[in-house]
N, C-alpha and C positions, 0 to 999 in steps of 0.2 A: 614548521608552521608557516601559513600563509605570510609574505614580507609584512606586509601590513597589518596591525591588531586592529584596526580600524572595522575589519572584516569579521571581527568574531563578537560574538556575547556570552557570556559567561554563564557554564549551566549553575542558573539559579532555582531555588524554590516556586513552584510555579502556585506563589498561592493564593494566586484566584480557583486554582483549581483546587486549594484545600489539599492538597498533598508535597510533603516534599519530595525531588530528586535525590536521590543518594547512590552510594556507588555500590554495585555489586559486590556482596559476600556473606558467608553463613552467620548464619543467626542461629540461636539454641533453635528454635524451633525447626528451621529449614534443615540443620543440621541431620536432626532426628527423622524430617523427611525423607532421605534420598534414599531413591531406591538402590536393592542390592543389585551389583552384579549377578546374582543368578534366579532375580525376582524379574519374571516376564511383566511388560508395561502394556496393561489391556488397554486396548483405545478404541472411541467411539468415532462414529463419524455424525456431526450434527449440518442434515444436509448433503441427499445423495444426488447432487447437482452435476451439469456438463463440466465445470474446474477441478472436480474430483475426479469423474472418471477418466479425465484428460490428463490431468499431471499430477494430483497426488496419489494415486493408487499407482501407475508406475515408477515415481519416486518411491513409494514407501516402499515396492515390492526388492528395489536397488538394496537397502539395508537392512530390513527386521531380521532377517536371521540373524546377521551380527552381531546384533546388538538387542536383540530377545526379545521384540516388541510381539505384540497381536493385536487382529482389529477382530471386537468381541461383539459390537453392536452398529446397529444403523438408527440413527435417529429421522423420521422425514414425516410431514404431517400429509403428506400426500400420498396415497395409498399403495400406486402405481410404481412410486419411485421409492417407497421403502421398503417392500416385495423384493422389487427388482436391484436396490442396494444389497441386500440382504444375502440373495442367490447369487449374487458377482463376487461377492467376499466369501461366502462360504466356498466357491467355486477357488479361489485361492487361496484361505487360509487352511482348506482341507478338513473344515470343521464346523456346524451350527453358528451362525451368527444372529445374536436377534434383532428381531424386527420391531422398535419400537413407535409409537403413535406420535410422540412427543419427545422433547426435552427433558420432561419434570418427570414421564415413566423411567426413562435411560438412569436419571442420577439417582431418584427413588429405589431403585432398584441395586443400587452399588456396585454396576457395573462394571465400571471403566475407572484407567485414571490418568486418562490425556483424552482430548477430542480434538478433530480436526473442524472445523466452522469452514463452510463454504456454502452460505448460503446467498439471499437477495441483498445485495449494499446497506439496504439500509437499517438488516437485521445484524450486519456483523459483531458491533461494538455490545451491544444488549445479549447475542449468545454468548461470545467472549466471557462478559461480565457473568452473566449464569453459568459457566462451566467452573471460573473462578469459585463461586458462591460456592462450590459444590465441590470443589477440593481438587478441581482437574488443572492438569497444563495444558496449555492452548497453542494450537499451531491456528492461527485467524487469518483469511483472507484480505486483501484490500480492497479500497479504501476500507478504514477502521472506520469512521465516524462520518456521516453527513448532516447532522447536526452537532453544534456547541454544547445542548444538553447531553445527550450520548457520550458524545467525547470526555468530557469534564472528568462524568459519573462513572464511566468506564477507567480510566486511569485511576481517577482514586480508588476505585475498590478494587483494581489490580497492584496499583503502588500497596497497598494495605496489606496484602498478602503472599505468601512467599512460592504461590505459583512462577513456573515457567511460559511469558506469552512471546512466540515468535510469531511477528506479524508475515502474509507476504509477500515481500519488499526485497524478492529475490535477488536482485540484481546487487544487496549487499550480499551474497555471497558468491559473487562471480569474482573471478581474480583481476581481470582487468581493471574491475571497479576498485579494489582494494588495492592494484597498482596504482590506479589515476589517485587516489585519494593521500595517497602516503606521496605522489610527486606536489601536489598541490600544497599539501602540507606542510611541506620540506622549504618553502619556499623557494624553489628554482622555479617556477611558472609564472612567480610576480602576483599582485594581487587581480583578482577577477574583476574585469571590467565590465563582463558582458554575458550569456550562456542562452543559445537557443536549440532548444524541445520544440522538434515535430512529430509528430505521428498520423499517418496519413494512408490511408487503405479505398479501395474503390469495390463494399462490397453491400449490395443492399441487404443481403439475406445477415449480415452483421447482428446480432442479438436476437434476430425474429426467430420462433418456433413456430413456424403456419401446421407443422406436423403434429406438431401435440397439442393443439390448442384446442379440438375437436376430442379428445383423450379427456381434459381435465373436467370434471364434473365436480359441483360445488357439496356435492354428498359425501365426493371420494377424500375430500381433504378437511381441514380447518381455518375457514378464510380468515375467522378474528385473532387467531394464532398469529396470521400471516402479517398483520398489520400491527400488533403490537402495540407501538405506541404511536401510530401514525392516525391522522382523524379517520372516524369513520366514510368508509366508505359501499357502493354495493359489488357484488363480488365480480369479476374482472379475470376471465382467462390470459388477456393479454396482459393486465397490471402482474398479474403472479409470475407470469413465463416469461415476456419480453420488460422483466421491471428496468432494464439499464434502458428502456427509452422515455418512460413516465418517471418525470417528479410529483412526489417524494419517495417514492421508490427508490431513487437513484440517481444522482449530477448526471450522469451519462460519460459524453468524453474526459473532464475532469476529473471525475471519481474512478474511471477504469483505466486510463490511461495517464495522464500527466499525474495520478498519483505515486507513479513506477518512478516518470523523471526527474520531478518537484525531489523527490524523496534525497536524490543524489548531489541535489544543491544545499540540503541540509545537513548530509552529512559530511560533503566535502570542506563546506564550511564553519562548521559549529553553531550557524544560525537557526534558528527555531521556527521560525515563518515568516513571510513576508510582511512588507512595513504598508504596503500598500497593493491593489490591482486593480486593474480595469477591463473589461471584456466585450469584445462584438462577434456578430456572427446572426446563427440563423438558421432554419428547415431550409435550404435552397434547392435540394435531389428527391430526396427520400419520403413525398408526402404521401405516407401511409397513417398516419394520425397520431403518430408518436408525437412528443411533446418535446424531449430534447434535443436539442439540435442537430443537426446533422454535420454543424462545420464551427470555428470556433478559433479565433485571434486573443489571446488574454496575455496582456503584461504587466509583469509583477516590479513593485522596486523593492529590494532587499538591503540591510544592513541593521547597524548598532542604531534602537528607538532612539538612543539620546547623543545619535549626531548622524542630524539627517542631512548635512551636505558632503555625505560620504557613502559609498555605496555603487549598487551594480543594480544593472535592469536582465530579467528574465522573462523571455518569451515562449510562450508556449502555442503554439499552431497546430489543429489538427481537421481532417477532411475527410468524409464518409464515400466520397461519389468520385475521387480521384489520387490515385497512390499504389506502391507496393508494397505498403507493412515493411517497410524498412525503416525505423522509428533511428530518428539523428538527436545527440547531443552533442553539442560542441560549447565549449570550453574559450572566452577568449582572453589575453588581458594584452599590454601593452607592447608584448614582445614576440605575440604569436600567437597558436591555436593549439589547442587540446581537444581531438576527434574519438568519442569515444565509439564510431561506426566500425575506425582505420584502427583505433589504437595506437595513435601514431601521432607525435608531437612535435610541431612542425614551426616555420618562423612565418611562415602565412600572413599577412598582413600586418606583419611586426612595422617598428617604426625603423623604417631605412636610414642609411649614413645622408643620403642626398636631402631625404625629409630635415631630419634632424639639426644636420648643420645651418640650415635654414633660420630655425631657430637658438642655436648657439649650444644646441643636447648632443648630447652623445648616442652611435645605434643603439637600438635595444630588440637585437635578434635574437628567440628563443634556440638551443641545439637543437638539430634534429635528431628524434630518438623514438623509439618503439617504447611502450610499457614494456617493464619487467615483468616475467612469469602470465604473461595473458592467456586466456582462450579466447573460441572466437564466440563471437557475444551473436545469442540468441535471440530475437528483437523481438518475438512476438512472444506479449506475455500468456497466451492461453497453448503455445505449444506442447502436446502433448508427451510428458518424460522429461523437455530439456535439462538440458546439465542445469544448467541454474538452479531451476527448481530440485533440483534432484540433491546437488549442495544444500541447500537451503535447509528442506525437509532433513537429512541426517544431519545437519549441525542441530537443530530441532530440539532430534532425538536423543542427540549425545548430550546437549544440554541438559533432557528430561534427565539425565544420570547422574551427571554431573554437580546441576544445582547451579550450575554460570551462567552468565544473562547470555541469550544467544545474539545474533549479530544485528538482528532488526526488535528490539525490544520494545514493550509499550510506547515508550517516548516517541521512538522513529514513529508509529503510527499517529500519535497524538498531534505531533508535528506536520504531518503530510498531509492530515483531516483537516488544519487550519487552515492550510490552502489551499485546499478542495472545496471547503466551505466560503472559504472567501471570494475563488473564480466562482461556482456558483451562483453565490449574491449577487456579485458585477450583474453576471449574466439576467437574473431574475431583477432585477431594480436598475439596471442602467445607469448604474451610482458608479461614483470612485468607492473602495471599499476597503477598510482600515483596521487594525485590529487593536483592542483595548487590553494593554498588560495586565491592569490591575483585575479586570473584571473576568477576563477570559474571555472575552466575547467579539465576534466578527461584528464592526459596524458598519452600516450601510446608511447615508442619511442623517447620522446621529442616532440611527437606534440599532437595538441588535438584532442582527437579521433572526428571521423567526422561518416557521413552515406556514 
């Protein structure tokens, strides 16, 4: 464990949210669940989006024979892209796939019994939840939640039932990460003083579809589907296609990107989310008429609510109009640096003997050391196949078999949504922005942040 307990809180019941945490394992009911080894796992796709055709169809295509999965359906309310889902999967599964209009057709019909969710952010946590309702395990995209409402509501009626949900939050099954996390752990790193997340790319065509936007006709789909439970609105090619630049469609940098890195400060540490954040930034490159920003400073302080003169600061930095998708965390505390680019744990700005004696302390320089068992780390998360993802989706799977909670479970999402939601609000209110244990709720102001 981290040297210091200072740095942890204890998973408790989280119930503001109305559900408890408890530890994986069979239950009569789940028991009776699990599929047999020589019972194929029909699975749906809700959501035949560019994250699917990019990395989980060549993930999935890595394992299913192994392990006896099939993809039986395509869920897509857009006509074009449930067609064209449909023909891409039959074209690999070697067999009819159907085409359905909806969600509510796919389960009605008792089709499937896992789906994959990759759709608009801010439908994630709401399909999630309807796959659950409906008896399926869930492999969901991130961010889970961009509202407190969603978040809450989704947990608990996944806590409630003895579905399989892997969030994805691939980078929990990369090895390096599972190296750095068991060195941190161990306490030889010392306690975390510091950890800075960038992510930084110079590419304007970054979320935009100028190609299909001229394709989408409000005939060919179901806009009030689309919105759900977001206010009304009038129908919107670019709110549908380019949503990671419009809120409430989507945070944007936060939700698609620092919820990769956030995610690995919660796990490394046992913290649940941040105690506090602030954020600046702004359109400064990209004024195309999107609404999220294009560039984006937020730091967070993290630690135990009930001792807040202890604790670490996280930054998180990211840039639209200058960068090469080479996304940095580093790792710092008082005897050195933990790179998770290098994989490589160094004494870097450790406290020297000359420092030190200064003050009457002793050095405190970390070994220099490689992570055990690493690969080399993927950085871009929409890379098409990475090993990461490719990990990720068969522990998924083998979970769906199994009945184990796989490596990024409800919680990890629920947790990564707080702080997505919290940079967010910074960002939308120019507040310091805090979160209320009891309530569940991100405040901003004194109240809770809302849409």
């Amino acid at each position: 464990m981290i040297n210091s307990r200072r740095f942890f809180i204890k998973q408790a019941a989280l119930a503001g949210a109305g559900v408890a945490v408890t530890k994986a394992g069979f239950s009569a009911k789940s028991y009776k669940r699990i599929i047999g080894a020589n019972d194929r796992v029909r699975v749906g796709v809700v959501g035949f989006s560019d994250r699917h055709r990019s990395s989980h169809i060549p993930s999935f295509m890595n394992h299913y024979k192994e392990l006896n999965f099939d993809v039986v359906a395509v869920s897509d309310i857009w006509k074009k892209r449930r067609e064209e889902g449909s023909a891409i999967w039959k074209e690999k599964m070697g067999h009819d796939v159907t085409a359905c209009r909806n969600n509510e057709e796919m389960y009605d019909k008792k089709l499937v019994d896992a789906v994959f969710v990759s759709t608009a952010d801010f439908q994630h946590a709401y399909h999630a939840t309807e796959a659950v309702k409906a008896g399926c395990d869930v492999y969901c995209e991130k961010p889970f939640a961009e509202t407190m409402e969603d978040n809450r509501n989704a947990l608990k009626v996944i806590k409630a039932s003895d579905r399989i949900v892997q969030i994805g939050s691939q980078r929990r099954s990369g090895n390096n990460y599972h190296a750095a996390n068991e060195f941190i752990r161990s306490g030889k790193f010392g306690p975390i003083t510091m950890v800075e997340l960038s992510w930084n790319v110079n590419q304007p065509g970054r979320w935009r579809r100028p190609e299909l936007l001229g394709q989408l006709k409000q005939e060919d789909t179901d806009w009030k589907r689309f919105l759900i439970n977001r206010p009304n609105d009038t129908f919107d090619p670019r709110k549908y296609l380019e949503f990671r630049l419009f809120w409430p469609y989507s945070s944007g940098l936060p939700g698609q990107w620092m919820s990769h890195q956030i995610d690995t400060v919660h796990w490394f540490t046992g913290l649940q989310h941040p105690r506090s954040v602030v954020a600046n930034g702004g359109i400064y490159v990209w004024k195309d008429g999107r609404k999220n920003w294009d560039t984006i400073t937020a730091v967070f302080d993290y630690g135990p609510a009930n001792d807040p003169a202890n604790g670490f600061q996280v930054s998180f930095a990211s840039r639209m109009h200058n960068g090469d998708e080479n996304p940095a965390e580093i790792y710092y505390s008082n005897g050195g640096m933990l790179n998770l680019n290098t994989n490589k744990v160094s004494h870097t700005g450790g406290l020297t003997k000359r420092a030190a004696a200064a003050m009457g302390m002793q050095e405190n320089l970390l070994q220099e050391t490689s992570l055990a068992m690493t690969e080399q780390v993927v950085a871009s998360a929409n890379t098409g196949g990475d090993q990461l993802t490719s990990n990720h989706v068969r522990n998924w799977m083998e979970c769906v078999r199994s009945r184990k909670q796989p490596h990024a479970p409800v919680e990890a999402g629920y947790s990564h949504s707080i702080a997505t939601i919290m940079a967010n609000a910074a960002v939308h209110t120019g507040q310091k922005v805090t979160f209320d244990e009891k309530t569940q709720e991100v405040m901003a102001g004194g109240k809770p942040f809302k849409l």
